[in-house]
C-alpha positions as CSV (number, residue, x, y, z in Angstrom):
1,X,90.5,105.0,121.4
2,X,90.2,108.9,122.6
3,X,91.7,111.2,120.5
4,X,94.4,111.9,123.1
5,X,95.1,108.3,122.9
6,X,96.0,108.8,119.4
7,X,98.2,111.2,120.0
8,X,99.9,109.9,123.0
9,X,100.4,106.9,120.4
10,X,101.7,108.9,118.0
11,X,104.1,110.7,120.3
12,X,105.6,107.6,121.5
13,X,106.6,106.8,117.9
14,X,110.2,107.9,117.1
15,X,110.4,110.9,114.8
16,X,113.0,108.4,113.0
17,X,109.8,106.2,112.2
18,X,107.6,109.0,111.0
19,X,107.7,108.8,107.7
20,X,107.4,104.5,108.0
21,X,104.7,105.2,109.8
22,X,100.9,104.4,107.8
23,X,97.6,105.0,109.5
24,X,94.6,102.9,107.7
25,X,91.6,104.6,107.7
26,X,87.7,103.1,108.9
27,X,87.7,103.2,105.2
28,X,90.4,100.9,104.4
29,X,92.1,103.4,103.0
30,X,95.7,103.7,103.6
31,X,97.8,107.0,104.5
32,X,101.3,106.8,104.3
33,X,103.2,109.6,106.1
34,X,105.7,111.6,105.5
35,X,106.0,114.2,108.9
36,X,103.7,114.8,111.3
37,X,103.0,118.7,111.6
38,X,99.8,119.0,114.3
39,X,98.0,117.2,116.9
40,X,94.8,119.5,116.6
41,X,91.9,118.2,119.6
42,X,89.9,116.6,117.1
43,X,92.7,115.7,114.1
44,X,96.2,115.3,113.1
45,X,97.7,117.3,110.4
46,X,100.2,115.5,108.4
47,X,102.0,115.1,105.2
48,X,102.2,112.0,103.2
49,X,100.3,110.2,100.3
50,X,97.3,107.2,99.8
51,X,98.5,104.3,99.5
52,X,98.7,102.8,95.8
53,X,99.3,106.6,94.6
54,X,102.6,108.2,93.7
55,X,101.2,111.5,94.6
56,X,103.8,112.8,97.2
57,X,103.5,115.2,99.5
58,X,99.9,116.0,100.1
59,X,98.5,117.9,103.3
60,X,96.1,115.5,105.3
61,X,94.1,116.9,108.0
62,X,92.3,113.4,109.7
63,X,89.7,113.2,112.5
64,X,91.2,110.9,115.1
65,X,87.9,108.8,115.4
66,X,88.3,108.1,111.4
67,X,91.7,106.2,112.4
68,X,91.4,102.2,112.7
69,X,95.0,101.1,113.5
70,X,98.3,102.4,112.7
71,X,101.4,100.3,111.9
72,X,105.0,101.1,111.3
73,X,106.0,100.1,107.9
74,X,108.8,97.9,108.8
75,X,110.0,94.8,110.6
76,X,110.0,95.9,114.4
77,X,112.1,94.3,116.8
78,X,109.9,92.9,120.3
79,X,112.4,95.0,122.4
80,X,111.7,98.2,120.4
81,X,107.8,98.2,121.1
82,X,108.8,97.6,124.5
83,X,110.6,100.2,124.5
84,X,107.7,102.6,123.6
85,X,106.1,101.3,126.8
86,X,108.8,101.6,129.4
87,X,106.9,103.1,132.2
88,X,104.7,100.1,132.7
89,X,105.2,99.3,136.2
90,X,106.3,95.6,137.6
91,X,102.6,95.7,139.6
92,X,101.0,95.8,136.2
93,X,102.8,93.2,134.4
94,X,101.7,91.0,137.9
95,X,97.8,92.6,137.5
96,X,97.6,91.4,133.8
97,X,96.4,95.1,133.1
98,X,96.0,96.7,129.8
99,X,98.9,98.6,130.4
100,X,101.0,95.5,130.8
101,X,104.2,95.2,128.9
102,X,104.9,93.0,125.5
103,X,105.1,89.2,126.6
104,X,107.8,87.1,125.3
105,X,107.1,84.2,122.8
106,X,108.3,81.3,125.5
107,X,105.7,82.8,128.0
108,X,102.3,83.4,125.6
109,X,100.0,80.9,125.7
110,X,99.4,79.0,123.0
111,X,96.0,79.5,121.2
112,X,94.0,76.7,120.3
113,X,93.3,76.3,116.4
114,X,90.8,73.6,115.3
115,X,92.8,71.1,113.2
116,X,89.4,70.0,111.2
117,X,89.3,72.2,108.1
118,X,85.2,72.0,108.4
119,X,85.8,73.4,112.1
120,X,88.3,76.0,111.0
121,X,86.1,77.3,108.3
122,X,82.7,77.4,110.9
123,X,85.5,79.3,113.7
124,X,86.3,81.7,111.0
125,X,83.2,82.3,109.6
126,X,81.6,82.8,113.2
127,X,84.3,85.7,113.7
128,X,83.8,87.4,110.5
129,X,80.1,87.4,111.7
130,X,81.3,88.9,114.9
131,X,83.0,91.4,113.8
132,X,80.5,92.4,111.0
133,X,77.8,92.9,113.3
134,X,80.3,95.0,115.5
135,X,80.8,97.3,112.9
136,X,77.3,97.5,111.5
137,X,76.4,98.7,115.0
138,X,79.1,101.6,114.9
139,X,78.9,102.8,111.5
140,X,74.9,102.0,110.7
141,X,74.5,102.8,107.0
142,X,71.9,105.2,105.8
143,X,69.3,104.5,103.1
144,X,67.6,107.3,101.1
């Protein structure tokens, strides 16, 4: 994502949700925000704490391409993301674009999971490869 994605993402969150909202770092490493104050070009400033600490209140100032996901620490209803998305046109949902709305349970297809525990563990173990060389190739550690 672009750093202007990130903030148009974090724009479309409620300010009721701000402080439920926790952004996990490239790290792992969980931030759990109180308010956003800033949407700097190249960082949000924020208040908030790490998670597993009890230190309140501390002043974060994160680069946007240090962000991995962000989730909204609470049970969300399927109408409410929707409802963060409500400009997505009828044409997309029709396209299957990116921008293409939530789709209900009774209409997702239903993904195949290998029933043979040997197959399972090979499917999973593939996709943990996967995604391990995927991040080796973005973040490629430094020896020295």
């Amino acid at each position: 994502m672009t750093n202007a994605d990130w903030v148009l993402l974090f724009r479309r969150i409620p300010e009721t949700d701000h402080g439920r909202v926790v952004i996990t770092l490239i790290t792992g490493v969980d931030v759990y925000i109180d308010a956003f104050y800033r949407f700097e070009e190249g960082f949000v400033v924020l208040r908030g704490r790490f998670g597993g600490s009890t230190d309140e209140g501390r002043g974060f100032f994160v680069p946007y391409d240090e962000i991995l996901c962000v989730r909204i620490d609470r049970v969300v209803k399927e109408e409410e993301l929707q409802e963060y998305f409500p400009e997505a046109p009828a044409a997309a949902r029709k396209s299957g674009s990116l921008e293409t709305p939530l789709v209900p349970p009774s209409e997702r297809p239903t993904p195949t999971v290998p029933t043979d525990p040997a197959a399972a563990s090979k499917l999973l173990l593939e996709r943990i490869r996967a995604v391990r060389a995927s991040s080796a190739s973005k973040f490629p550690t430094h020896h020295g």
